[in-house]
Short mmCIF file of the C-alpha atoms (twelve columns), coordinates in Angstrom:
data_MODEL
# 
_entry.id   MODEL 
# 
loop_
_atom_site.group_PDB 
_atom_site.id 
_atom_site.type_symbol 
_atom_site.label_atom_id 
_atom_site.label_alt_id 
_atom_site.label_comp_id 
_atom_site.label_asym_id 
_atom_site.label_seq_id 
_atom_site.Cartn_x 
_atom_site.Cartn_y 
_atom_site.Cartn_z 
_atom_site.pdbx_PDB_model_num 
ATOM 1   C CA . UNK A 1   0.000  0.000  0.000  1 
ATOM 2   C CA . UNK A 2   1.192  3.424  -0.778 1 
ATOM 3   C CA . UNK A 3   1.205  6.224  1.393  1 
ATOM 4   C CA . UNK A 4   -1.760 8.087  -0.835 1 
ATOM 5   C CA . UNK A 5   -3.780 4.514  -0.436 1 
ATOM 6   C CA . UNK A 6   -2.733 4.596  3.307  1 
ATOM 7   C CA . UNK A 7   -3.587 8.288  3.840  1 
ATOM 8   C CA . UNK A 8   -7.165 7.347  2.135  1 
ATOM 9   C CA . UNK A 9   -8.043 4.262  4.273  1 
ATOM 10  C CA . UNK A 10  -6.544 5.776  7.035  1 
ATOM 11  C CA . UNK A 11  -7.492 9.593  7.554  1 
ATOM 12  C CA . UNK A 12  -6.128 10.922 10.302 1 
ATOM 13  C CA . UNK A 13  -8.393 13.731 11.845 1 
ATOM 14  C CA . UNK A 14  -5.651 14.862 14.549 1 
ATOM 15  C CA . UNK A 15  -2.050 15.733 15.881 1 
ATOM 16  C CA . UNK A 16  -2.272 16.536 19.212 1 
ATOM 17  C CA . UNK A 17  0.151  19.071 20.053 1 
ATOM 18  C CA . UNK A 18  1.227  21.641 23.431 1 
ATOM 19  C CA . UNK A 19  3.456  24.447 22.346 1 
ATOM 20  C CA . UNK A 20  5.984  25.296 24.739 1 
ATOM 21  C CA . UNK A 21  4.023  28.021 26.759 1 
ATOM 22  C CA . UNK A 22  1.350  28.836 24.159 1 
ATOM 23  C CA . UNK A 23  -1.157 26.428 25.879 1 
ATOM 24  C CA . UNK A 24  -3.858 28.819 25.556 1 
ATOM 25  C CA . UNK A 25  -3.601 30.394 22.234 1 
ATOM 26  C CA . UNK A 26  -3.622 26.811 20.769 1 
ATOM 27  C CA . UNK A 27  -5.978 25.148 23.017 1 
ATOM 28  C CA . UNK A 28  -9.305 23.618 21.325 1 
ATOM 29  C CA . UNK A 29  -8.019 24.954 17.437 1 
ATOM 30  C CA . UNK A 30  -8.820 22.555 14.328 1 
ATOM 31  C CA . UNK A 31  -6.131 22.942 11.653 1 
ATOM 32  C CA . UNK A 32  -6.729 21.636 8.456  1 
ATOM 33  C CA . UNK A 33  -3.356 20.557 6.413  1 
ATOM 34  C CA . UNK A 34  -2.756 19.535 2.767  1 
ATOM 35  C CA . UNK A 35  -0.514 17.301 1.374  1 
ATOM 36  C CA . UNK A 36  0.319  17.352 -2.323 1 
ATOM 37  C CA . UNK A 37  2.678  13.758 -3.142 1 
ATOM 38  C CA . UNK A 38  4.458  14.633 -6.591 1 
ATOM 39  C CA . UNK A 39  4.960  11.729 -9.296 1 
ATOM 40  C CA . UNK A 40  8.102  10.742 -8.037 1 
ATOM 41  C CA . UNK A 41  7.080  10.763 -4.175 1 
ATOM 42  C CA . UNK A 42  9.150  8.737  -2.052 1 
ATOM 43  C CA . UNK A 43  11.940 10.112 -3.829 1 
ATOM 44  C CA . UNK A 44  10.454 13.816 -3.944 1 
ATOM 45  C CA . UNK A 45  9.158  15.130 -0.724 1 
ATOM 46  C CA . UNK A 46  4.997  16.294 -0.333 1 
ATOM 47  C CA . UNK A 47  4.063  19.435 -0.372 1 
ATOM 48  C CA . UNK A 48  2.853  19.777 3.026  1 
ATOM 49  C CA . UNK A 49  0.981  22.847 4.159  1 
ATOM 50  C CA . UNK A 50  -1.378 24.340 6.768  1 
ATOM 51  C CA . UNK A 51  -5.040 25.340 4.705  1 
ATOM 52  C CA . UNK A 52  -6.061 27.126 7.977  1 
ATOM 53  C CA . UNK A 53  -4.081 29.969 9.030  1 
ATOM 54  C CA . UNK A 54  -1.694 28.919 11.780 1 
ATOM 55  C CA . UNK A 55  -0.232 31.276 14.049 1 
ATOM 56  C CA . UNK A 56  3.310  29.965 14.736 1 
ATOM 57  C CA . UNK A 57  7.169  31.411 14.569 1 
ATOM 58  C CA . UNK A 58  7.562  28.133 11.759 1 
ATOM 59  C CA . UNK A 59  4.907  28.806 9.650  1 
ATOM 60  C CA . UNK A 60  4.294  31.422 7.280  1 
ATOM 61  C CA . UNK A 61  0.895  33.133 6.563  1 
ATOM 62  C CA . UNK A 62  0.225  31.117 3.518  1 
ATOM 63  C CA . UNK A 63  0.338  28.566 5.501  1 
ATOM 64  C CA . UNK A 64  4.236  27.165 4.421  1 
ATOM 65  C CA . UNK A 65  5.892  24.694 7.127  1 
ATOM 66  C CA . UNK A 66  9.735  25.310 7.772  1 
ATOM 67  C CA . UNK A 67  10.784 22.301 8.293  1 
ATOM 68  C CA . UNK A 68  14.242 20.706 6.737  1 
ATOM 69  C CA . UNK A 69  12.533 17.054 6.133  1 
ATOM 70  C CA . UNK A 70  10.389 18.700 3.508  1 
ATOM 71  C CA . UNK A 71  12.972 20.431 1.610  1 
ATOM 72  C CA . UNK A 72  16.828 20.195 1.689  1 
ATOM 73  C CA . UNK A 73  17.084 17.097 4.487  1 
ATOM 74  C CA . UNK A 74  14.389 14.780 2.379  1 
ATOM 75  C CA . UNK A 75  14.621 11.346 2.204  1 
ATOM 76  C CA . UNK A 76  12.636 8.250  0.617  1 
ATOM 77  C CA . UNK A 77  12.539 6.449  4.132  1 
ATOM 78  C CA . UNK A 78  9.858  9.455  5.110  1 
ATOM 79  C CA . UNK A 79  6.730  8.646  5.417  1 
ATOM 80  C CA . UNK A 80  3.653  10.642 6.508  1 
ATOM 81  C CA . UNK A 81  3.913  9.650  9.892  1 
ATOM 82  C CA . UNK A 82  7.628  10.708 9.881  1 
ATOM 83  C CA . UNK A 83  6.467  13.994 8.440  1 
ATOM 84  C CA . UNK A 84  3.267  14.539 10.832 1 
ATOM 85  C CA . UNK A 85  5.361  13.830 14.259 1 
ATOM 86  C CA . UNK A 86  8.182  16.227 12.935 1 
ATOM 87  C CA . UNK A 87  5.651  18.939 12.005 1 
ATOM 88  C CA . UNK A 88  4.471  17.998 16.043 1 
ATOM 89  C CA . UNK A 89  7.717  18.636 17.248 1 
ATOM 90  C CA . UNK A 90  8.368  21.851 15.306 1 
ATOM 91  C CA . UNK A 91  4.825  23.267 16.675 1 
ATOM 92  C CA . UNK A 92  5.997  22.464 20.278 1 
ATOM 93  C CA . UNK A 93  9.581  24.747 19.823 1 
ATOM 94  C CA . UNK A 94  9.898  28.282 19.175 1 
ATOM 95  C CA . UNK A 95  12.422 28.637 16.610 1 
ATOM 96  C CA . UNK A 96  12.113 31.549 14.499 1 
ATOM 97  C CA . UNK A 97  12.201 31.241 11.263 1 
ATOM 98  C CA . UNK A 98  9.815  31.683 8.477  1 
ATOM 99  C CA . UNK A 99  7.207  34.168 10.790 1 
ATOM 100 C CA . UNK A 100 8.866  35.894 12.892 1 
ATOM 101 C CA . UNK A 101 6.263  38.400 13.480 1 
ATOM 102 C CA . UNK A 102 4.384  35.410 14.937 1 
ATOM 103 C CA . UNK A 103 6.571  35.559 18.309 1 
ATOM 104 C CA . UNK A 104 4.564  38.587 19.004 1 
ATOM 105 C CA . UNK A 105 2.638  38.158 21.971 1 
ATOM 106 C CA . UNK A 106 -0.522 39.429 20.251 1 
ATOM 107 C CA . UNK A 107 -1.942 36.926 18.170 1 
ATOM 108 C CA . UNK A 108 -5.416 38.893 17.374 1 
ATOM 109 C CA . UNK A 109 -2.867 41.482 15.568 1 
ATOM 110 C CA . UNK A 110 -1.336 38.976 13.713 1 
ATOM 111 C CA . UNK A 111 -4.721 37.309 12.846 1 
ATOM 112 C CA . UNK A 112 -6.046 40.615 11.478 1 
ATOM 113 C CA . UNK A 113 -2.844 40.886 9.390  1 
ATOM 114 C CA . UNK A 114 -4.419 37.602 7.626  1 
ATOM 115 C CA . UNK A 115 -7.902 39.262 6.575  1 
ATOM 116 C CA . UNK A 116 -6.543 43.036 6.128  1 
# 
């Protein structure tokens, strides 16, 4: 079975996940993520991004995931579960790097940024 057959039979419909310290802000949330799997996926990594807006230091506000697995560090022993618990991880630390304007301890502000 391939990992777009597994991902079909399979859904999964959550990644439970506590940010270091941002208990609150991301308490109760639903985000919705989309994974595109080119032609030559395992050897090409998904396109993996969040489809609702996700207020975090690693993602960017289309919804872009910094994360090395998915670009320079790929490899064809990923899988979807490697990719889903390393996108957990990266939610729970607070390394800067696509969004920086998402450390901002206002997250309404940076919300309204998304609409405006």
């Amino acid at each position: 079975m391939t990992a777009k057959q597994a991902l079909v039979t399979h859904p999964l419909t959550s990644l439970p996940f506590n940010p270091s310290g941002c208990a609150q802000v991301f308490e109760g949330l639903t985000y919705k993520m989309s994974f595109a799997f080119p032609n030559d996926y395992p050897f090409k990594a998904p396109l993996v991004k969040f489809e609702t807006a996700c207020f975090h230091p690693n993602v960017d506000q289309f919804g872009n995931i910094c994360l090395d697995i998915l670009k320079e560090k790929w490899s064809a022993v990923y899988n979807v579960r490697t990719i889903l618990l390393s996108i957990q991880s990266l939610l729970g630390g607070d390394r800067p790097c696509l969004n920086p304007s998402a450390t901002s301890p206002n997250p309404k502000s940076y919300s309204l940024s998304l609409t405006t």
